[in-house]
Residue frames as qw, qx, qy, qz and C-alpha x, y, z in Angstrom:
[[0.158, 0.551, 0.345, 0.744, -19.52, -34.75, -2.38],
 [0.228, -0.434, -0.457, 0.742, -20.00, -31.84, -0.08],
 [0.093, 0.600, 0.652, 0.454, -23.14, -29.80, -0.91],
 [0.026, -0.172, -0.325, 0.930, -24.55, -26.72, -0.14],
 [0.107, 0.626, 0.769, -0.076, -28.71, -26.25, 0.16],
 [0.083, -0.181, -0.085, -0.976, -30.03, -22.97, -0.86],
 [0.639, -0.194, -0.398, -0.628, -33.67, -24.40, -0.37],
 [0.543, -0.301, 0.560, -0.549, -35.39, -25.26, 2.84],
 [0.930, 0.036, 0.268, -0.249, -37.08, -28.46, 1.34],
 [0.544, 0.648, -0.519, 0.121, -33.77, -29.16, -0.95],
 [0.240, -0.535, 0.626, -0.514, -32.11, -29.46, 2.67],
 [0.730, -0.135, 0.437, -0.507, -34.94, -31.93, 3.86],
 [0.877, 0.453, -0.100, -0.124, -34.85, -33.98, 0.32],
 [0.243, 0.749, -0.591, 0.177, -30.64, -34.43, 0.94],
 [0.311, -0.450, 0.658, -0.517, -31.30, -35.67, 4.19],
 [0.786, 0.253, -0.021, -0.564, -33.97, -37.77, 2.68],
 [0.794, 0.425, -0.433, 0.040, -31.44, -39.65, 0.49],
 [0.944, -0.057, -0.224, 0.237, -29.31, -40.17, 3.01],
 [0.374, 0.703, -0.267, 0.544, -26.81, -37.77, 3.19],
 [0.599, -0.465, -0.498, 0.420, -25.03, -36.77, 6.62],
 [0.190, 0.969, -0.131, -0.087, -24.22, -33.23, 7.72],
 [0.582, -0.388, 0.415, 0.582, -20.60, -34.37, 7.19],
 [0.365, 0.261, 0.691, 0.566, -21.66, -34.37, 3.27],
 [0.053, 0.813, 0.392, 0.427, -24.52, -31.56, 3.35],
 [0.546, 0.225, -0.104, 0.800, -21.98, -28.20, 4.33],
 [0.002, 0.132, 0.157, -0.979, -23.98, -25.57, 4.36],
 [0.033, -0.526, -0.736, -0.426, -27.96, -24.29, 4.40],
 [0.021, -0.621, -0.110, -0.776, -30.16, -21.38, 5.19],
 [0.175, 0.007, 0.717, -0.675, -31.76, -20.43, 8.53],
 [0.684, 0.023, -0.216, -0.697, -35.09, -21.51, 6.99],
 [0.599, 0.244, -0.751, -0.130, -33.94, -24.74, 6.67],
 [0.480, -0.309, 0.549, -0.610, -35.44, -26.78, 9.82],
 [0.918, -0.051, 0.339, -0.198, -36.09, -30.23, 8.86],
 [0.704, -0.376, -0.571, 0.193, -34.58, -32.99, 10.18],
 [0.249, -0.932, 0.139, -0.225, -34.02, -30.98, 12.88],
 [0.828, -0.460, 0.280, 0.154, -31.68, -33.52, 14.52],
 [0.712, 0.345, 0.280, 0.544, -29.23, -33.05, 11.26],
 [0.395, 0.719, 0.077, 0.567, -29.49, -29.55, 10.34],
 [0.626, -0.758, 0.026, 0.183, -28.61, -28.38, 13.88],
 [0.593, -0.691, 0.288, 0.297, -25.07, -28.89, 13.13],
 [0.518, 0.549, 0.449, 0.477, -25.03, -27.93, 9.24],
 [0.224, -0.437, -0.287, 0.823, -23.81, -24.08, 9.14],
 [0.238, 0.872, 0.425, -0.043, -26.02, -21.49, 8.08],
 [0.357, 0.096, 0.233, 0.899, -25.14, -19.29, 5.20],
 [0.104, 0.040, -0.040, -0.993, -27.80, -16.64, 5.51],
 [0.512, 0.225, 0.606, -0.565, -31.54, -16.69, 4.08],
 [0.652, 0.433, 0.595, 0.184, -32.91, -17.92, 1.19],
 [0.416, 0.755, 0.269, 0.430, -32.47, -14.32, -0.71],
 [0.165, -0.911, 0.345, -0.151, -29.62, -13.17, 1.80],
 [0.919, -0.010, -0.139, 0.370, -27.03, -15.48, 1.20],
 [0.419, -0.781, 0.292, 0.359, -23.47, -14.91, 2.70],
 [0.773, 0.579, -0.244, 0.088, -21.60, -15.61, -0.51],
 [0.059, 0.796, -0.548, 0.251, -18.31, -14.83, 1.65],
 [0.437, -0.295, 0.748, -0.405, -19.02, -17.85, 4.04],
 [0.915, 0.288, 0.264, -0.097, -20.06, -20.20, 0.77],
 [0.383, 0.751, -0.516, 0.149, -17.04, -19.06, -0.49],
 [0.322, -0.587, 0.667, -0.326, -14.94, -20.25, 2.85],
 [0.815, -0.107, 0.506, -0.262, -16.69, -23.81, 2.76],
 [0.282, 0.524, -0.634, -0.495, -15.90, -24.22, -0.95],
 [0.815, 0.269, 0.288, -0.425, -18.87, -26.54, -1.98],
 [0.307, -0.109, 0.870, 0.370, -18.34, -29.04, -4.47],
 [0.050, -0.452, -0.608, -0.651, -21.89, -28.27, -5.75],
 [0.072, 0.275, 0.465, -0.839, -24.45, -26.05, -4.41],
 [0.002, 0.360, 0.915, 0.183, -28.07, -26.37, -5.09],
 [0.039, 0.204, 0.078, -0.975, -30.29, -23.33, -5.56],
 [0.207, 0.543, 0.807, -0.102, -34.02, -22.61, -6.83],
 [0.171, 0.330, 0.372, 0.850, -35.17, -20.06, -9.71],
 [0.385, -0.762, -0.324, -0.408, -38.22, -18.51, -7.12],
 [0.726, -0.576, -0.149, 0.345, -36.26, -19.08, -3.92],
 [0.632, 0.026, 0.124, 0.765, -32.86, -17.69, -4.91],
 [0.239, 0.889, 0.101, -0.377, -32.28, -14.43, -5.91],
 [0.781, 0.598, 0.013, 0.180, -30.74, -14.41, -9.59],
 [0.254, 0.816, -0.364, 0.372, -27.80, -11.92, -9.09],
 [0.710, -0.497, 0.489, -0.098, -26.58, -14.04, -5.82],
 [0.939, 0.191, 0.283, -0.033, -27.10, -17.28, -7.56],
 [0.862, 0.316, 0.045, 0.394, -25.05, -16.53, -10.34],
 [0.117, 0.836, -0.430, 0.320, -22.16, -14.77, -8.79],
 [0.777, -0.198, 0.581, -0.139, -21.96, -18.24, -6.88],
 [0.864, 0.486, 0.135, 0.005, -21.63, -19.53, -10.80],
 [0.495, 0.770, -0.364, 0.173, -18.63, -17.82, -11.53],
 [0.181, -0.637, 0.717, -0.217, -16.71, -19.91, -8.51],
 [0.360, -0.268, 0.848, -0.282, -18.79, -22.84, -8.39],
 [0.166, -0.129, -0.833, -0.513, -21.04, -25.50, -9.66],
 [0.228, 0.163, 0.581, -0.765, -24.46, -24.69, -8.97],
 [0.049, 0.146, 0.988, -0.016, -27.53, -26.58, -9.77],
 [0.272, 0.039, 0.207, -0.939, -30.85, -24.17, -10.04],
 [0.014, -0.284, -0.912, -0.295, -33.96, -25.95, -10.10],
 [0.234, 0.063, -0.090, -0.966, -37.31, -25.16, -11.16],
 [0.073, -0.124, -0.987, 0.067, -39.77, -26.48, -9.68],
 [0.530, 0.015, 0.161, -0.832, -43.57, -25.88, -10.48],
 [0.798, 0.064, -0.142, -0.582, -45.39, -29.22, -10.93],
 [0.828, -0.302, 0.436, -0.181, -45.68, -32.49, -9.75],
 [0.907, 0.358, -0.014, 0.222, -43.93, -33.99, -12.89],
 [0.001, -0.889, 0.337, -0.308, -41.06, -31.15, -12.20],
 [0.326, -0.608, 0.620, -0.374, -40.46, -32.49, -9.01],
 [0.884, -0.236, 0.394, -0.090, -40.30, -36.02, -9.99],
 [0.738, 0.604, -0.120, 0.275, -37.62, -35.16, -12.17],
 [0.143, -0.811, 0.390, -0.412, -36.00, -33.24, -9.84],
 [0.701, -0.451, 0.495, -0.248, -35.84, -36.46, -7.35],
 [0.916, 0.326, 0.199, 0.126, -34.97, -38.73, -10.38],
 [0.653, 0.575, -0.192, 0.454, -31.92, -36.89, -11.36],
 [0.237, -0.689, 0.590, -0.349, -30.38, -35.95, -7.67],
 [0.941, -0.169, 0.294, -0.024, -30.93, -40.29, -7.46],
 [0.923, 0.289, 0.044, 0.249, -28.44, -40.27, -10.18],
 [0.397, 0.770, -0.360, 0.347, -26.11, -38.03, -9.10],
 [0.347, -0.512, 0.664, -0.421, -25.67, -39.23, -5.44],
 [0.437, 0.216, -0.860, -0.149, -25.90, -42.95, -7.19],
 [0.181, 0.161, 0.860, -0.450, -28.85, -43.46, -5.02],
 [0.335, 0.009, -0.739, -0.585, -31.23, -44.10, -8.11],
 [0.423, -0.319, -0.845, -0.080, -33.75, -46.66, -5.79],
 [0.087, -0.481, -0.486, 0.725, -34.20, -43.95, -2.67],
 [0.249, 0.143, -0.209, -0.935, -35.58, -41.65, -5.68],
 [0.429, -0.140, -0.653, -0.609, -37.98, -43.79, -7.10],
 [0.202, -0.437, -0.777, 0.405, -39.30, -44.98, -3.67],
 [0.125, -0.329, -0.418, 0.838, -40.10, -41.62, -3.24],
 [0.226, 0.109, -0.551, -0.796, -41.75, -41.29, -6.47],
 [0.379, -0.252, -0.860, -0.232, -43.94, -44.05, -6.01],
 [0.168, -0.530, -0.616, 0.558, -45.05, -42.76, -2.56],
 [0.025, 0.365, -0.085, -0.927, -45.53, -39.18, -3.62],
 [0.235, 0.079, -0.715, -0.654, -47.42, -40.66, -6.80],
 [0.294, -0.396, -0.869, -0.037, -50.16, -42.55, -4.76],
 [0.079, 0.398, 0.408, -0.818, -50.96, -39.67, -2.33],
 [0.307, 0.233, -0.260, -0.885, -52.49, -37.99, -5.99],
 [0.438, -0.238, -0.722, -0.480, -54.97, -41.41, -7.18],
 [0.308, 0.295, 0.710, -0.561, -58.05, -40.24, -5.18],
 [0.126, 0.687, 0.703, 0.131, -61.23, -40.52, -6.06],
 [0.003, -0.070, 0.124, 0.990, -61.95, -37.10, -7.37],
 [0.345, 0.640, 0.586, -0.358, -65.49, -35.65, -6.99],
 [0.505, 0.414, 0.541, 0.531, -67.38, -35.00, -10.23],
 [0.168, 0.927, -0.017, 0.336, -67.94, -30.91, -9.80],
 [0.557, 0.006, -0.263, 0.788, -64.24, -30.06, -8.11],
 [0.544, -0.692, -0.305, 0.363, -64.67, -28.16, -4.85],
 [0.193, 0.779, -0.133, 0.582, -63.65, -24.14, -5.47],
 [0.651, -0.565, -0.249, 0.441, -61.03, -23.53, -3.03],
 [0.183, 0.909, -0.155, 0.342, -59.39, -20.06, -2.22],
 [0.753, -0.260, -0.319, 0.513, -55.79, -20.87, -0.67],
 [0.032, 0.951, -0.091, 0.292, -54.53, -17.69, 1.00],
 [0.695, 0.268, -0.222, 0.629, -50.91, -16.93, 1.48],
 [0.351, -0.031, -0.176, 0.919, -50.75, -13.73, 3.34],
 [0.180, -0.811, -0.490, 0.265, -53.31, -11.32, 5.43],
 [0.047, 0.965, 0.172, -0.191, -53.19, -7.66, 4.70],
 [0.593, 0.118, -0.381, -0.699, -53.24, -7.51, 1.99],
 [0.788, -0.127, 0.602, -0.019, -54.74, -10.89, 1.92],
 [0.366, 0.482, -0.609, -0.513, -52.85, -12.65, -1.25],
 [0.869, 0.041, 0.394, -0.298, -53.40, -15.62, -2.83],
 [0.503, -0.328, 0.671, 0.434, -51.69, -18.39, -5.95],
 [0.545, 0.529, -0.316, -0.569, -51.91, -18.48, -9.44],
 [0.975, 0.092, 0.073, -0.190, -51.90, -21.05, -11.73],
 [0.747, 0.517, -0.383, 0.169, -47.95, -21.20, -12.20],
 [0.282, -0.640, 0.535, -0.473, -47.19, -22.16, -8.76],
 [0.390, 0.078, -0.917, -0.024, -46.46, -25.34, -7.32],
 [0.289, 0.135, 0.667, -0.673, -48.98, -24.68, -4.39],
 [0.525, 0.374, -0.137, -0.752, -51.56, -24.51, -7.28],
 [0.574, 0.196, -0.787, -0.117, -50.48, -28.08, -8.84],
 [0.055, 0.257, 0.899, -0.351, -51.06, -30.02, -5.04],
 [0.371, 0.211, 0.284, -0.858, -54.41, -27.96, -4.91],
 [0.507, 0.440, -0.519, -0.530, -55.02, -29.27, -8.63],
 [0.502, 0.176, -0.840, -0.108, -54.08, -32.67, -8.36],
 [0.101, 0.122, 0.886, -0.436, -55.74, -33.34, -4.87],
 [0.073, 0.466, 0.838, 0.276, -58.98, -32.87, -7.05],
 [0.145, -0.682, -0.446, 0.561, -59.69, -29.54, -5.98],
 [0.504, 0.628, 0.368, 0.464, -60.24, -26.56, -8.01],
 [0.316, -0.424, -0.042, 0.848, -58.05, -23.18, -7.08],
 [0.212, 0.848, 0.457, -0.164, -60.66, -20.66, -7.36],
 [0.140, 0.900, -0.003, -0.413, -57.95, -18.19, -8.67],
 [0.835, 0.116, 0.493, 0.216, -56.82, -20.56, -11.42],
 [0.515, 0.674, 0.339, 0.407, -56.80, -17.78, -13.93],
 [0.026, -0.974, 0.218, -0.056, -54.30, -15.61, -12.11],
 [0.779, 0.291, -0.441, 0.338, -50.79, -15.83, -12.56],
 [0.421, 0.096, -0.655, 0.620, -47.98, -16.32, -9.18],
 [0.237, -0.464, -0.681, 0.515, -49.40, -14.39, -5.80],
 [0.097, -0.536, -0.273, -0.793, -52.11, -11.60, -6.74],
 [0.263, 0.106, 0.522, -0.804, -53.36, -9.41, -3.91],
 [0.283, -0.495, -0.688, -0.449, -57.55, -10.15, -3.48],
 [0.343, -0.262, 0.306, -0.849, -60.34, -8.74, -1.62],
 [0.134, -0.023, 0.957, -0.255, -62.91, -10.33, 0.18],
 [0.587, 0.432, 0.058, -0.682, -65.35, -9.82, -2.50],
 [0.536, 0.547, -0.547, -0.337, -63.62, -12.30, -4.38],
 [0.100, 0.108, -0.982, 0.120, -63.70, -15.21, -2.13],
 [0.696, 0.148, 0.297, -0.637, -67.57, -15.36, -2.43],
 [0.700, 0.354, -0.301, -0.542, -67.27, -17.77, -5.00],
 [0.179, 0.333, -0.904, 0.198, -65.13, -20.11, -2.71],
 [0.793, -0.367, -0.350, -0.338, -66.61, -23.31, -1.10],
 [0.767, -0.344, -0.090, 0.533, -63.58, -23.79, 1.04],
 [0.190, 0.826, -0.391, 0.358, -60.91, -20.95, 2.06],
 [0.804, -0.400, -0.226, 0.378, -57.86, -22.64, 3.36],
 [0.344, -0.875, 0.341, 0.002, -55.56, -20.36, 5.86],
 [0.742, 0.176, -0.361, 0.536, -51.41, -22.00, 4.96],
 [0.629, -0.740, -0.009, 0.236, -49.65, -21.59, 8.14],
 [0.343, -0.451, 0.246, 0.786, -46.93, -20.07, 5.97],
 [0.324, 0.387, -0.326, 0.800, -45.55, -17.43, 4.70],
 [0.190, -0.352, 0.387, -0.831, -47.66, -16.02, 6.99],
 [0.125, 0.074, -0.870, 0.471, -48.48, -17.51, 9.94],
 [0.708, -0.360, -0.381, -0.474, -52.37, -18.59, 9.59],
 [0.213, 0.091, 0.884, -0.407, -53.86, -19.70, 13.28],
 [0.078, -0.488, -0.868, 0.045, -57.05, -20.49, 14.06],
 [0.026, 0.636, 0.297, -0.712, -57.73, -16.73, 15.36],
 [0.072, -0.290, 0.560, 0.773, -57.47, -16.12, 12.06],
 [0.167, -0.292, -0.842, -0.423, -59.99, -18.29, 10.56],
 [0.010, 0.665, 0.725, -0.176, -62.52, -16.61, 12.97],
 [0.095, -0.491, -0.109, 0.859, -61.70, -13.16, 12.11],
 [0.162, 0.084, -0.518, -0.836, -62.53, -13.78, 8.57],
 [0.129, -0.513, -0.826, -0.194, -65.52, -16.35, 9.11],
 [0.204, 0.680, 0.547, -0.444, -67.31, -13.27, 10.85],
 [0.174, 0.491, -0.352, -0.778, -66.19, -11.37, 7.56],
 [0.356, 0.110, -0.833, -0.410, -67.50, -14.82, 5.46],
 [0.545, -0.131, 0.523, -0.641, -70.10, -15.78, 7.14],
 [0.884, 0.401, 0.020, -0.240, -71.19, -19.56, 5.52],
 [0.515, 0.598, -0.608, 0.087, -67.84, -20.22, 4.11],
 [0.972, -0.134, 0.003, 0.192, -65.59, -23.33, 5.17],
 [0.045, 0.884, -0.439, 0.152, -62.21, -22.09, 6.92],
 [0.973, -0.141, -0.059, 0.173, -59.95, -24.40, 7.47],
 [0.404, -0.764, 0.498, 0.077, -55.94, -23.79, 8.87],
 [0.888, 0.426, -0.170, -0.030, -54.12, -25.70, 6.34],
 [0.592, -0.499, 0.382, 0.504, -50.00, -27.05, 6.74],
 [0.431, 0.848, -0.202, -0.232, -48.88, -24.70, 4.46],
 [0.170, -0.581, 0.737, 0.301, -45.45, -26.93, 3.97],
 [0.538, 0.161, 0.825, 0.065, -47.71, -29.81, 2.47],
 [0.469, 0.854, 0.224, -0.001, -48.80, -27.47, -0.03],
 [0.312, 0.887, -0.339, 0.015, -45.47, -25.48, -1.19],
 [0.506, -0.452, 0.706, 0.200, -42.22, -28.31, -0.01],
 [0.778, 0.544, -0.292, -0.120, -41.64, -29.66, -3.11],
 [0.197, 0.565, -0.775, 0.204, -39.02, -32.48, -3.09],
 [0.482, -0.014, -0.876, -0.004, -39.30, -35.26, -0.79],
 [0.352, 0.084, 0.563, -0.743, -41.52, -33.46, 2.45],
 [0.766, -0.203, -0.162, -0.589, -45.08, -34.44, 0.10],
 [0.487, 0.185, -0.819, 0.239, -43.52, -37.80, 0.85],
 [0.029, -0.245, -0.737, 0.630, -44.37, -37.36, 4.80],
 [0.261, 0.122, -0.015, -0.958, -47.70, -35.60, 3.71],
 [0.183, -0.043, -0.862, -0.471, -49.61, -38.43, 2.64],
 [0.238, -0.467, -0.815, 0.249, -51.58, -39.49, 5.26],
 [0.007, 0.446, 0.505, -0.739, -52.53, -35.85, 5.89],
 [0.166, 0.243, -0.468, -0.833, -53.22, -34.88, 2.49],
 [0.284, -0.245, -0.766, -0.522, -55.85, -37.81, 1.78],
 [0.213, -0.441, -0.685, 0.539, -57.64, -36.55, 5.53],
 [0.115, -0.341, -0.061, 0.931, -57.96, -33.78, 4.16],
 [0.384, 0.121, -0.436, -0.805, -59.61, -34.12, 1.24],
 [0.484, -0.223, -0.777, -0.335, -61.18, -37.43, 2.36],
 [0.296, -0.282, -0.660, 0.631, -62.17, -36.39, 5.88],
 [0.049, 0.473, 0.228, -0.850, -63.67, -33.00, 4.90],
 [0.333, 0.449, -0.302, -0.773, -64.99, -33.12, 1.66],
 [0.172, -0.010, -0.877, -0.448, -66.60, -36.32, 0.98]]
């Protein structure tokens, strides 16, 4: 079966199972893990600039897309040539469906559920009894931040933490009146590109506050990257916060 990725962590999760690039056709320039694979996988555009002309040319057998990632009016003008797969992925149950039914279409049924089971253990910590108000921030000037119908929101959620902006929906702009009430503010090295300089510009704006530089890809990859994430994910919370 010869596939085409629309989705950077889709890509990774392919590779995951097994696949080769002989079998995974085409994927975005986003797309960067394995590196040693996608190298020599061609790139159809960006996640919401697809070439359609040059998915056209490869003529996919299926092509695998994402209802936030995608843009709609691409996506399905891709439908009307091809089979095309959109998933929709906001929560940790989501995305162990998601890995449970690509096991059964690429008859690799046991590589899914491994991954389940790993992915599943990262989440049974000890959880502290008042959850830890965290403000995750996505993006500097504005600075934005996640709602509760985001999958960044669900890791945040399930690693026992409490996403201070629980009661907004997807990525609301905020000020920096509103992260007084954080006890933590993590910095995701994506979309935008949190450093360290970063975390001091605001700590002289926050004086008191916990900044931390977070891997933003352990928080928003959905698919088989938490998988590699474990070990950093329970440092995190058990390293800093017990």
């Amino acid at each position: 079966m010869n596939i085409i990725s629309l989705v950077p962590s889709i890509t990774e999760t392919l590779f995951g199972f097994g696949l080769t690039d002989h079998e995974v056709i085409g994927r975005t320039k986003f797309c960067i893990h394995p590196k040693e694979l996608v190298k020599n996988v061609e790139i159809i555009g960006g996640t919401k600039n697809l070439n359609i002309s040059k998915i056209k040319s490869l003529s996919p057998d299926l092509i695998i897309a994402n209802k936030e990632e995608n843009d709609k009016a691409q996506v399905e003008e891709l439908m009307k040539d091809f089979k095309v797969w959109v998933t929709d992925i906001e929560t940790l149950e989501d995305n162990q469906n998601f890995l449970t039914k690509l096991g059964i279409l690429l008859n690799k049924e046991e590589i899914a559920q491994n991954f389940n089971q790993i992915i599943n253990s990262i989440f049974n910590l000890k959880k502290t009894t008042d959850p830890i108000k965290v403000a995750y921030l996505i993006w500097k000037n504005p600075y934005m931040t996640v709602g509760s119908d985001t999958f960044i929101h669900e890791i945040i959620e399930k690693l026992g933490f409490e996403n201070l902006f629980k009661n907004e929906k997807r990525y609301p702009e905020i000020s920096l009146d509103q992260m007084q009430e954080a006890d933590f503010i993590f910095l995701s090295t994506e979309p935008f590109p949190f450093q360290q300089k970063h975390a001091e510009e605001l700590q002289n704006e926050l004086p008191g506050k916990k900044i931390i530089v977070v891997d933003g890809e352990a928080f928003s990859w959905y698919g088989t990257h938490l998988a590699k994430c474990s070990e950093y994910l329970q440092t995190l919370f058990s390293g800093n916060f017990q």
